[in-house]
C-alpha positions in Angstrom: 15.7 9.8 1.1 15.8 8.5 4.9 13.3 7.2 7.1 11.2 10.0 8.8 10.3 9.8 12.1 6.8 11.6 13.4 5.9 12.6 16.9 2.9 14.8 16.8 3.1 17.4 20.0 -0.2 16.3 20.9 1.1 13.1 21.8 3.0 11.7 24.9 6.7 11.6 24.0 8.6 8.9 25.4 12.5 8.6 23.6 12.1 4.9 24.0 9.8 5.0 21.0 8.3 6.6 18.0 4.7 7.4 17.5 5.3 6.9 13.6 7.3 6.2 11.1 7.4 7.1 6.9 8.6 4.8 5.2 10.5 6.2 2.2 10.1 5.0 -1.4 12.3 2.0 -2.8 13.5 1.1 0.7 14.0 -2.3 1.4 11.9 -4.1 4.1 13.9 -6.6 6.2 11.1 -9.0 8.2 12.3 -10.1 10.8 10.7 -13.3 12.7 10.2 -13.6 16.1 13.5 -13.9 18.2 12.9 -15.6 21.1 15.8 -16.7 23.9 17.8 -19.5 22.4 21.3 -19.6 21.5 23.1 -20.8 18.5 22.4 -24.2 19.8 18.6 -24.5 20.5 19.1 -24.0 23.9 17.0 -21.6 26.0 18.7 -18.7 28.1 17.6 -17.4 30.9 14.8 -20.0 32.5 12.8 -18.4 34.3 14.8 -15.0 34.3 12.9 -12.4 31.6 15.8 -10.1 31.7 18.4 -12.8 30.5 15.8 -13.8 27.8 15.5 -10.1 26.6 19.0 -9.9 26.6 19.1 -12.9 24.1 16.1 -12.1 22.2 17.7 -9.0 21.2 21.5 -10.5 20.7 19.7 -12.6 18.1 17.7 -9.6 16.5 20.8 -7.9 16.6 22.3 -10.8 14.8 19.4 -10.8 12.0 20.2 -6.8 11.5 23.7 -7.4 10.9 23.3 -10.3 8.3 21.3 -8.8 6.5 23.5 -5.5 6.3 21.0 -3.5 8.8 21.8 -1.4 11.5 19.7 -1.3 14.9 18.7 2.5 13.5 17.2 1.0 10.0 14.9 -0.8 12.9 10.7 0.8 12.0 9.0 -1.6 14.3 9.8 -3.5 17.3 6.7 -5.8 18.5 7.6 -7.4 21.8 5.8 -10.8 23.3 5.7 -11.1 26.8 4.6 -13.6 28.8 1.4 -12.3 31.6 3.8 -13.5 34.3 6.6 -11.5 33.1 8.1 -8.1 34.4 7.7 -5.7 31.7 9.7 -3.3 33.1 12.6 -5.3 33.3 12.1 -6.6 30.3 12.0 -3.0 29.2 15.1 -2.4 30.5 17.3 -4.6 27.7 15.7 -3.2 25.6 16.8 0.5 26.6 20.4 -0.9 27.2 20.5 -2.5 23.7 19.4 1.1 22.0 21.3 2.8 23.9 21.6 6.6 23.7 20.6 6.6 19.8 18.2 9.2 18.9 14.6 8.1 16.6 13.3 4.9 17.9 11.2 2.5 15.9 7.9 2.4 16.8 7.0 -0.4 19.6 3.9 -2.4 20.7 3.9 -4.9 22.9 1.2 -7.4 23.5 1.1 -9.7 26.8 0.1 -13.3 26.4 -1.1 -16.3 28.3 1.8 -18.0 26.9 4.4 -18.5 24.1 5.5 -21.8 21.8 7.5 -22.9 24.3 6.4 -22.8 27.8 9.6 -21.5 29.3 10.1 -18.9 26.7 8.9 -15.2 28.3 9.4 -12.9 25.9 9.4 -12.4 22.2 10.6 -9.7 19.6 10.1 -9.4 16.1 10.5 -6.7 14.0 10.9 -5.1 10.3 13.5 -2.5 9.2 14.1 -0.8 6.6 17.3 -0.6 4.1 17.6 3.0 3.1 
């Protein structure tokens, strides 16, 4: 059984995401914590530039998936972190350039903040998936 996607017609329709998602029985969940803009070495990417940290954010999700066997279409539910100061729609923008043309999108909220852990961190992304 595979994951259903649901986008009621009464609802805006947007193919960057899904309005909900059915989980199906005995799938695996896969948590995954938020990534923020470091690399492999602790070091933040991108000061000051929320397009480069987006861009790492989601290189380090990616890396999460693919440890853990998943692949960016098992993804359910992005939740994004974004600094107040931030450009959302830039920020937006990795985010359609890492899904790329794939069809069923997780579902996505994202929630703007006075601030994150580290003050020169912008932007945020966790997320859980599912292993069908």
């Amino acid at each position: 059984m595979s994951i259903e996607h649901l986008n009621p017609k009464t609802l805006h329709s947007n193919p960057a995401f899904t309005q909900a998602i059915i989980v199906p029985p005995g799938g695996r969940t896969l948590l995954v914590g938020g990534q923020n803009a470091v690399d492999r070495h602790g070091q933040l990417v991108g000061k000051g530039d929320v397009v480069a940290q987006s861009a790492q954010a989601l290189a380090n999700l990616g890396a999460v998936l693919d440890a853990a066997g998943a692949r960016l279409e098992d993804l359910v539910k992005v939740t994004v972190v974004i600094d107040h100061t931030a450009e959302l729609r830039a920020a937006f923008g990795a985010w359609v350039s890492f899904w790329g043309a794939r069809g069923n999108p997780p579902t996505v909220t994202v929630l703007r903040v006075a601030g994150l852990a580290n003050p020169d961190s912008l932007i945020e992304i966790e997320a859980q998936a599912v292993l069908t």
